[in-house]
Steps between C-alpha positions, in 0.01 A plus 500: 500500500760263382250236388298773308865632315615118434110457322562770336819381333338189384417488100141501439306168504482430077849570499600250773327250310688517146843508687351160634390424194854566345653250775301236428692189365429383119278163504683280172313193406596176247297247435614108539303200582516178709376129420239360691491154440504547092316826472644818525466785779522853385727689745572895547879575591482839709775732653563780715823681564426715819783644740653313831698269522655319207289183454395229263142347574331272322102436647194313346561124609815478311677171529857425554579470173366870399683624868846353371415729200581799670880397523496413138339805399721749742824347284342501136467881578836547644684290264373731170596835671144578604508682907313299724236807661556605836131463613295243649365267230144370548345240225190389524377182312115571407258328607676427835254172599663303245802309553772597252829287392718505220870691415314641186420828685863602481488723232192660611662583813817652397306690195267653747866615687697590237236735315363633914583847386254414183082479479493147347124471411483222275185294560458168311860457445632213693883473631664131557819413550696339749871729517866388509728631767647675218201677326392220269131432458444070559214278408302310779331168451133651570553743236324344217174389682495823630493662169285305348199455800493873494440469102257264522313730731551793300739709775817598281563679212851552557785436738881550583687162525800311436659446186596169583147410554416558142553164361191401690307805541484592106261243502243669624304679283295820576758680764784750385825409678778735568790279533792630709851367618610723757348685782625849309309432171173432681591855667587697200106354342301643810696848486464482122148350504595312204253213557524333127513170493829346378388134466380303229224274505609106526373327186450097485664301321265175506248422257183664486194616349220717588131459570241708554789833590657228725875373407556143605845375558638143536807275426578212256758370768447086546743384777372164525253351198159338516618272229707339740217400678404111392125424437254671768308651210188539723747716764647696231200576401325622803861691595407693155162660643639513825751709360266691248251554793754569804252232636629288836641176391557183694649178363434150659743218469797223535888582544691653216193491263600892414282697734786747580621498173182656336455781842833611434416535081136687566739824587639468125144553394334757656289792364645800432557799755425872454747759667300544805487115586872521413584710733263386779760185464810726518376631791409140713901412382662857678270447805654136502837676497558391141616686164235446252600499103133580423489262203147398413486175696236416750654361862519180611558399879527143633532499870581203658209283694758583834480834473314733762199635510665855509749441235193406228290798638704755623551609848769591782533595812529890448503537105210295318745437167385295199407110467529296254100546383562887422808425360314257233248790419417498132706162461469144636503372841581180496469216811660145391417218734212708609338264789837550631451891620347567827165512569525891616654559187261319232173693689688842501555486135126503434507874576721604256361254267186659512538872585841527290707668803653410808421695822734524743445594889692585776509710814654806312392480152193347276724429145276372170718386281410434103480088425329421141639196457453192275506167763651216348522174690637161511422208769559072488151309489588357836813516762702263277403612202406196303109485590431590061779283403414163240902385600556566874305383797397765757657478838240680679215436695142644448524663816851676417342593141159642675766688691750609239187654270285651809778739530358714264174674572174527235525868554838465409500326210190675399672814388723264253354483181670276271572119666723258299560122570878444310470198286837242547745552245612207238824431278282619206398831643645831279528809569220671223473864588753813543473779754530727207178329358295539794632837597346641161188318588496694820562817341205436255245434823689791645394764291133315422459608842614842486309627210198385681554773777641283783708620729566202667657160323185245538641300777485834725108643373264558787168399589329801260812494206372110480177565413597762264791351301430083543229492259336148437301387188210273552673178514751591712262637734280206508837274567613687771086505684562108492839535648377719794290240617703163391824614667342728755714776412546811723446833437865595478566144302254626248660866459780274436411278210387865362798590485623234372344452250542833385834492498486182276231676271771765443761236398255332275389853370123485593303780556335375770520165692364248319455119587869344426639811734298379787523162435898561576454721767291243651748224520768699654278519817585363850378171589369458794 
């Protein structure tokens, strides 16, 4: 009797089910991302707000650093007069099989808090900032590659971050920023949903023009002059299409005869950059833990012939971070004394040579970093260094010279296209040419090879862009048959004189290669 009464007192069943309905705890979501190696990871911020005990949660493989967020985030909130809630806090960090790190999910944390009371359905608009004990909204070192990885794969439209990051950030193009200082401002935009952007796109102040819809930027800036460079007229002449080609470069010969002094001028004289190449290099530099001034310059890195093999490619323990080969990526590499780096080293660099990136592997994490890179070398004839010199007598033995040169591999120097023996300098020897000079003559090949169609600079074309864009006349052609089978050239040697002699058709203004083009490309080969 008293079960039947106590049923009867019960609300019917679609009525028990809205009051459940009404209990149920309001699901907020932001969206902020993580960096995997240098591409970007979308990640959903969710919370709940549900009744117990008070409690702060964070779940979703959330590192220490994002844990340590809760403090930071508990005082932002108290510190601007907003009431920490009385409920038990659960965020979730979507998807949970991915391991998350970073302080930039501060502000997404204590925005999903502040506004719990609040339907925040906002998808596409990303939230980043890392928060001040005191409410204000700080930059993070990851910020930029962030940013821009999630551009480049077309992800954002528009985000919440920190002012102070726009020095940097403005110069990304395509992505409406909402800068704010404090944790109340980004606040007072979500309640408002005032999402207008309130930054100004970053314009360049380096010298360009524009080909084909494209703007090309680059810099009139010559630290150290070619003209100080005495005689070599053959190597400033080859460093000129190694330069206009990006091709690799490698320069043979005694002591002091000026091998370093023309690798460190090539950088003067590169082609041009367009924005996204730009920032592709700004992006290397803040991975590196450096402040990039995004001036049109292509990078140079010279790592020393003691350095390890995880320090020139990247690696660690835990982290994979950046080597000295990504960090070079649209610039030079360079290797002085090159028979002087390790054997590991020399045979791992004919990955990136080839494939233009550097793979990284580890127990935890598979990491591809970017690595276009110009290779510039420098190496003695022989352990002493006086095997080409008319003046000095050679110290070394034929076994210690056999020894010295079988460091480096034919696959090796296979992917090299451009080999130089220095000539020995003389009292009479002037400097005759200007980096200014050949830097125009650069330019000039430069944009030859641009309103052709390529892509790619002619020291980077592929197997099928070769065929297409290194177009021989007859002569040529019949020059470079007889070469095949005098100098038993390879199949990746003969890509190479291709390119070449492209590259030196473009300087000479030639429609096609044509016999003299060759002819130079030719003697630039490796002996063997």
């Amino acid at each position: 009797m008293n079960a039947k009464t106590n049923s009867g007192n019960l609300p019917p069943a679609h009525k028990r089910v809205k009051q459940k309905e009404k209990k149920q705890a309001i699901v907020n979501s932001l969206t902020c991302a993580i960096l995997e190696g240098i591409n970007a990871k979308v990640i959903e911020v969710e919370a709940t707000f549900t009744k117990g005990l008070p409690g702060f949660s964070v779940v979703g493989l959330a590192s220490s650093d994002i844990q340590e967020s809760k403090e930071r985030t508990k005082s932002a909130l108290l510190t601007n007069s907003f009431v920490f809630p009385p409920l038990k806090i659960t965020v979730n960090l979507s998807p949970s099989d991915l391991k998350k790190s970073g302080t930039h999910f501060d502000l997404s944390l204590a925005l999903l808090i502040a506004l719990h009371k609040t339907t925040i359905d906002e998808k596409g608009l990303f939230v980043f900032g890392e928060l001040g004990l005191d409410g204000k909204v700080k930059t993070s070192s990851m910020l930029f590659p962030l940013v821009l990885s999630l551009k480049e794969q077309g992800l954002i439209k528009r985000a919440i971050v920190p002012k102070e990051a726009i020095v940097y950030l403005s110069h990304i193009s395509g992505v409406d920023f909402i800068a704010v200082d404090t944790l109340s401002e980004a606040i007072e935009i979500l309640e408002s949903k005032n999402f207008e952007a309130n930054v100004q796109a970053f314009s360049y102040e380096a010298k360009s023009f524009t080909l084909r819809g494209t703007s090309y930027y680059f810099e009139q800036k010559y630290e150290s002059d070619f003209l100080d460079v005495k005689g070599q007229s053959i190597a400033k002449r080859a460093s000129l299409i190694a330069a206009a080609g990006m091709h690799n470069f490698l320069m043979e010969g005694n002591p002091g005869c000026g091998k370093s002094m023309i690798a460190k001028r090539i950088k003067d004289i590169l082609p041009p950059l367009f924005e996204e190449e730009m920032l592709s290099i700004a992006k290397h530099q803040f991975l590196d833990g450096a402040t990039p001034n995004f001036a049109a310059l292509r990078p140079i890195r010279a790592p020393h012939h003691t350095a390890t093999l995880a320090s020139i490619f990247g690696g660690g323990s835990l982290v994979a971070k950046i080597g000295e080969v990504s960090l070079a990526h649209k610039g030079i590499l360079f290797f002085d004394e090159l028979p002087h780096f390790s054997k590991a080293v020399l045979e791992a660099l004919r990955e990136p040579l080839q494939d233009k990136k550097v793979h990284i592997s580890r127990v935890n994490a598979k990491i591809e970093y970017e690595a276009d890179i110009m290779f510039v070398a420098a190496q003695n004839p022989c352990p002493c260094g006086n095997l080409l010199s008319k003046i000095k007598m050679c110290r070394c033995s034929e076994v210690e010279i056999k020894r010295y040169q079988n460091k480096l591999s034919d696959p090796f120097l296979d992917r090299i296209d451009i080999f130089v023996v220095m000539q020995e300098i003389s009292s009479a020897d002037k400097g005759d040419v200007t980096s200014k000079q050949m830097h125009e003559e650069v330019i000039k090949a430069f944009k030859l090879q641009k309103q052709r169609g390529q892509q790619k600079l002619n020291g980077k074309l592929s197997e099928g862009e070769i065929e297409t864009y290194c177009l021989l006349d007859m002569d040529a052609s019949t020059i470079l048959e007889g070469a095949i089978g005098k100098f038993g050239l390879s199949h990746r040697s003969i890509a190479s004189v291709k390119k070449i002699g492209r590259t030196i058709a473009d300087l000479n203004v030639h429609e096609k290669i044509e016999k003299s083009d060759i002819l130079e490309a030719l003697s630039y080969r490796r002996r063997k």
